[in-house]
C-alpha positions as CSV (number, residue, x, y, z in Angstrom):
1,X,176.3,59.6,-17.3
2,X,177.9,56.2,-16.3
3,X,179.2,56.3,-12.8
4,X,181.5,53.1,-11.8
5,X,180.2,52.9,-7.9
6,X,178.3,55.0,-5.1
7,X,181.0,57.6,-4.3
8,X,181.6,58.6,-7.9
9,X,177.6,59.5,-8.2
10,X,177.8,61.5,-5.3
11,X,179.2,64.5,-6.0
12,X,177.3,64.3,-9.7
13,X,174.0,63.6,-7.3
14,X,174.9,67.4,-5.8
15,X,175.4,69.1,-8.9
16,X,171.9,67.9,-9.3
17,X,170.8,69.7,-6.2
18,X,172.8,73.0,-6.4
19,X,169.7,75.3,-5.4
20,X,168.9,75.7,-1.8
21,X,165.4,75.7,-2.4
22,X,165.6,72.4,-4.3
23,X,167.2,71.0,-1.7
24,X,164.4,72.3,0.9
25,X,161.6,70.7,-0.9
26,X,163.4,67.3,-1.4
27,X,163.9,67.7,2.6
28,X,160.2,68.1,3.2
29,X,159.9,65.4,1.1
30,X,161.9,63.1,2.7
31,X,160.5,63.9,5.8
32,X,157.0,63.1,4.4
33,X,158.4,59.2,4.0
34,X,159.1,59.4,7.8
35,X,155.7,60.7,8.8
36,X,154.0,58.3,6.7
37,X,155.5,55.2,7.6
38,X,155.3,56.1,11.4
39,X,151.7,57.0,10.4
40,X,151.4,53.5,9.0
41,X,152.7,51.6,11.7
42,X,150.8,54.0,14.6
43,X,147.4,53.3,12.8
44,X,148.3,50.1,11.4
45,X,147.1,51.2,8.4
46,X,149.5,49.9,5.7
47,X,148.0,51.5,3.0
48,X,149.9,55.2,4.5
49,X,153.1,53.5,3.2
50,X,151.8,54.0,-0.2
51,X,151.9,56.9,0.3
52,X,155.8,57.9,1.1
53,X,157.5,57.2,-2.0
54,X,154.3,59.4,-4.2
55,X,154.9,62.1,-1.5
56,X,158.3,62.1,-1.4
57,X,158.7,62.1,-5.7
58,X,156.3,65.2,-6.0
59,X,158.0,67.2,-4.0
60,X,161.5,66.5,-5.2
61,X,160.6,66.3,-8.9
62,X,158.6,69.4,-8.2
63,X,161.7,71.0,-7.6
64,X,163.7,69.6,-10.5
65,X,161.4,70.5,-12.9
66,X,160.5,74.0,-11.9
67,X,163.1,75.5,-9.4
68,X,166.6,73.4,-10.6
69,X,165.2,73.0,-14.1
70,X,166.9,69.6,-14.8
71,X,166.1,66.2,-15.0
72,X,165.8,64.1,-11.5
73,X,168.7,61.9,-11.2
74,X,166.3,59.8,-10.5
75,X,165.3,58.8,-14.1
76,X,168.7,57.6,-14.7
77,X,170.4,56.0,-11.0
78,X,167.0,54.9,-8.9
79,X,168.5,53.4,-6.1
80,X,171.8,55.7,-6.0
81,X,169.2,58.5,-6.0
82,X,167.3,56.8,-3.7
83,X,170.6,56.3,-1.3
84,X,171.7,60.0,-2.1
85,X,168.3,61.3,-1.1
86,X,168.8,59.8,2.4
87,X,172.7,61.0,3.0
88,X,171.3,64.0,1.9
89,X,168.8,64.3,4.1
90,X,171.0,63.3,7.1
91,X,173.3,65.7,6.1
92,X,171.1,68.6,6.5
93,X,169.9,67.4,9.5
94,X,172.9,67.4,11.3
95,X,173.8,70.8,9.7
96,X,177.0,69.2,7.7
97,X,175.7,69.4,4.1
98,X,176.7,72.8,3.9
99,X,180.6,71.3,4.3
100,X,180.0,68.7,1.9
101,X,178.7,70.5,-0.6
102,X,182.4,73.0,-0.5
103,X,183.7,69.2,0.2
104,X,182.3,68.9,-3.4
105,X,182.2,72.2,-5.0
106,X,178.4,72.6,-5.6
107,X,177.9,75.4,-3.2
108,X,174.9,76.9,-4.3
C-alpha cells in the first residue's frame, strides 16, 4: 500500500494492530526500548542499546506473525511504523487508544 504522508498510514498502521493482545506485546516491547536505554545510560554500558530495537522487534513481530497473523507494517513503512509504534504506545499509556481506535474504526 502507498500512503501519501503520516496521517494517511495511521489508521492503515491500526488495522494492523486490531488484536488486543497484539497490541499488548508491542507495548511490552516498547517498553523494553525504555528500560534498555535507561539501562545503558545508568551503567554506561552502550552496548544495552543494542539491545532495544532486537527486543522491541521480537516481541511485536511475535505478535504479527502468530497472534494478528499478518505481515508487520514494518516490512513495508520502517520509520512510519517506527513513529506509529511510539503514538501507539503513548496512547495506551494515557488510556486514549481505546478512542482512537473507534476514532478509526479498528476496535478490536
Amino acid at each position: 500500500m502507498e500512503f501519501k504522508n503520516y496521517e494517511e498510514f495511521w489508521p492503515f498502521y491500526l488495522s494492523q494492530h486490531s488484536k488486543a493482545s497484539t497490541r499488548k506485546w508491542h507495548f511490552v516491547g516498547t517498553t523494553f526500548v525504555f528500560v534498555f536505554v535507561l539501562a545503558a545510560l545508568f551503567t554506561r554500558n552502550l552496548w544495552l542499546i543494542l539491545l532495544a530495537p532486537v527486543t522491541a522487534y521480537a516481541f511485536a513481530w511475535f505478535s504479527h506473525f502468530f497472534i494478528e497473523g499478518n505481515k508487520p507494517a514494518t516490512f513495508g513503512h520502517p520509520v512510519w511504523s517506527l513513529r506509529a509504534d511510539f503514538r501507539m504506545y503513548r496512547l495506551t499509556l494515557f488510556g486514549k487508544l481505546a478512542e482512537e481506535l473507534v476514532k478509526h474504526k479498528k476496535a478490536g
